[in-house]
C-alpha positions in Angstrom: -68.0 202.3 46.8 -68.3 201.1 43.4 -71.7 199.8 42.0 -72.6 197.5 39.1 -76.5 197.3 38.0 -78.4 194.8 36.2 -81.2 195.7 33.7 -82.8 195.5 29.8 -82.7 198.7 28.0 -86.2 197.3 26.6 -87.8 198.3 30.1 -88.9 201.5 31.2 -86.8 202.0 34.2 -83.2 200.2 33.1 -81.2 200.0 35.6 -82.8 202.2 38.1 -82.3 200.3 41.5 -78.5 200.7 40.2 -78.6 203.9 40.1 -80.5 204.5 43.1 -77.9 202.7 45.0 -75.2 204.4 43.7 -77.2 207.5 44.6 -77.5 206.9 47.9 -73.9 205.9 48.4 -73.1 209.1 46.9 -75.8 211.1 49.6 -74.8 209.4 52.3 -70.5 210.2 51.4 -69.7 207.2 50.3 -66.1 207.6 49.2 -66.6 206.6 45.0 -63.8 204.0 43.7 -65.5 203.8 40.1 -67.8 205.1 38.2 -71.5 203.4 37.9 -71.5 200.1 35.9 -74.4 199.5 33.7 -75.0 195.7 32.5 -77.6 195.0 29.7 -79.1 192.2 29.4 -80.4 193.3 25.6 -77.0 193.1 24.7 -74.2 192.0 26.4 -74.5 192.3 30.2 -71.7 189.3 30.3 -68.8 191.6 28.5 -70.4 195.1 30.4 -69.6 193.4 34.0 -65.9 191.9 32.5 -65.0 195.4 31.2 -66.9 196.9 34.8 -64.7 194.2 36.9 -61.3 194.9 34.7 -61.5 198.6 36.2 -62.2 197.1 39.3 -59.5 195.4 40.3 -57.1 198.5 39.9 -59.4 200.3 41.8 -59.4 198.1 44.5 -56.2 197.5 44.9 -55.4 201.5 45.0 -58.1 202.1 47.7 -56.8 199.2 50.1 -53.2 200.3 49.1 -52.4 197.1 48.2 -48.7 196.7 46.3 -48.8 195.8 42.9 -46.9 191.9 43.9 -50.5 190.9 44.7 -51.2 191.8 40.7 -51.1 187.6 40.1 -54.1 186.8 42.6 -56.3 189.4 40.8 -55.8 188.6 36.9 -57.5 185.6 37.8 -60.7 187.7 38.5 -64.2 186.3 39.4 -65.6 182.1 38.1 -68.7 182.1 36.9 
């Protein structure tokens, strides 16, 4: 599993149904492909999912064993 959350550091709970997903994926043994990504919006949620997603491809591709030929389909990563 691999989790991204979206919050505001100016609010109490940032982030926390984020991390309470990723929590429960951990409980219930999920198998983990990346660490927990944390986007803020007070700064630059944007560039915190692009760095997020740019581990995410790699990881991907290792847990579906995918060979590295199918590399050109995933630089193009996700249109917004």
């Amino acid at each position: 599993f691999a989790v991204f959350g979206l919050g505001n550091t100016q609010y109490e709970h940032y982030n926390s149904e984020g991390k309470f997903v990723d929590n429960l994926c951990e409980k219930f043994g999920g198998n983990r492909m990346l660490q927990l990504g944390l986007g803020d919006d007070d700064k630059n949620i944007r560039g915190d999912f692009d760095e997020w997603m740019d581990q995410l491809w790699p990881a991907l591709r290792e847990a579906l064993g995918m060979e590295q030929s199918s590399q050109a389909w995933l630089d193009k990563g996700v249109q917004y």
